[in-house]
C-alpha positions as CSV (number, residue, x, y, z in Angstrom):
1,X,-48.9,-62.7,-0.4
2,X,-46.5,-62.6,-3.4
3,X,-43.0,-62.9,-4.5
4,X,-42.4,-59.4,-5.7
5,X,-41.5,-56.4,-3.6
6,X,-41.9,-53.8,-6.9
7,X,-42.5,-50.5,-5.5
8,X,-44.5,-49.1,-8.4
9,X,-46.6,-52.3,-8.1
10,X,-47.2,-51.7,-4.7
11,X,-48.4,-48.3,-4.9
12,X,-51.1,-49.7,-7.6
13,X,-52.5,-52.1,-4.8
14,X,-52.7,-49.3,-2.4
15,X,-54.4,-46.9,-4.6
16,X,-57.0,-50.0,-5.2
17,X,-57.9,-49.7,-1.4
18,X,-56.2,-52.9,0.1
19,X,-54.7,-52.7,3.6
20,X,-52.1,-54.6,3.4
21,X,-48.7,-56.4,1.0
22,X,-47.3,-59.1,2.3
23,X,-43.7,-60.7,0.6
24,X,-43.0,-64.1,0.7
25,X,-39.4,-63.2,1.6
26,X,-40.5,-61.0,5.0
27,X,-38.7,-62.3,8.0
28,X,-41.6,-63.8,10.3
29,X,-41.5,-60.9,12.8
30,X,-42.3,-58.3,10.0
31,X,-45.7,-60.7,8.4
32,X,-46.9,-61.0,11.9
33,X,-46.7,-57.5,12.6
34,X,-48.2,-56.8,9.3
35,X,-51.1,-59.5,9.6
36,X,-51.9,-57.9,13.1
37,X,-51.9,-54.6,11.2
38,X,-54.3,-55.3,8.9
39,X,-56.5,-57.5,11.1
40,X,-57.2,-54.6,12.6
41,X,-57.8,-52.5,10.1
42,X,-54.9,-50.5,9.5
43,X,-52.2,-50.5,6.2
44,X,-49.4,-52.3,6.1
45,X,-46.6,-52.1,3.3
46,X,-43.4,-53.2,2.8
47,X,-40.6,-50.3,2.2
48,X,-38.2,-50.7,-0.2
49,X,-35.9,-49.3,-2.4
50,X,-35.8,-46.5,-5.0
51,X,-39.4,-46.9,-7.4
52,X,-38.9,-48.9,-10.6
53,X,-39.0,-47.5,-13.6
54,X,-42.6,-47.5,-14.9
55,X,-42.0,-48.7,-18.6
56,X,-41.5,-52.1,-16.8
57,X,-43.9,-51.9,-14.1
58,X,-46.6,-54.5,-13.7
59,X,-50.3,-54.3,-13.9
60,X,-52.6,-56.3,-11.5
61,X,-55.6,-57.8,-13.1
62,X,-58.9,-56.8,-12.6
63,X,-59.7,-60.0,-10.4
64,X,-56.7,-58.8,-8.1
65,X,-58.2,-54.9,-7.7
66,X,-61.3,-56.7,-7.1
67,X,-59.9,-57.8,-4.1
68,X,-61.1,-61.4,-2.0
69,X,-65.4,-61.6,-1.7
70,X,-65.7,-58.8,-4.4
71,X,-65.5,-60.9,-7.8
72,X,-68.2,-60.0,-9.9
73,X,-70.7,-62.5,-10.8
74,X,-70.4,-62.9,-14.5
């Protein structure tokens, strides 16, 4: 779950393999669906706007691409 709805930031979770992106601002009926979705086991993804521009886009860390029960064990 997060705050930002960045398309470019999106499409850098998806290509990491999760199933779902969940915005804190989503009316209920749209993270319900989407938390049904990905319980079982299909994508779900906000659609938004136009893309941002990419010499502002974010990066997610590597503990986020690693996803929940995949840290590494340093």
């Amino acid at each position: 779950m997060t705050a930002t709805d960045r398309q470019d930031f999106i499409a850098q979770i998806k290509s990491h393999g999760f199933l779902g992106y969940v915005v804190k601002a989503m009316p209920a009926a749209e993270f319900l669906s989407a938390l049904a979705k990905v319980l079982a086991g299909e994508q779900a993804f906000p659609v938004s706007g136009a893309p941002h521009a990419m010499s502002t886009a974010i990066r997610i860390t590597r503990r986020q691409a690693e996803g929940p029960g995949q840290r590494s064990q340093a």
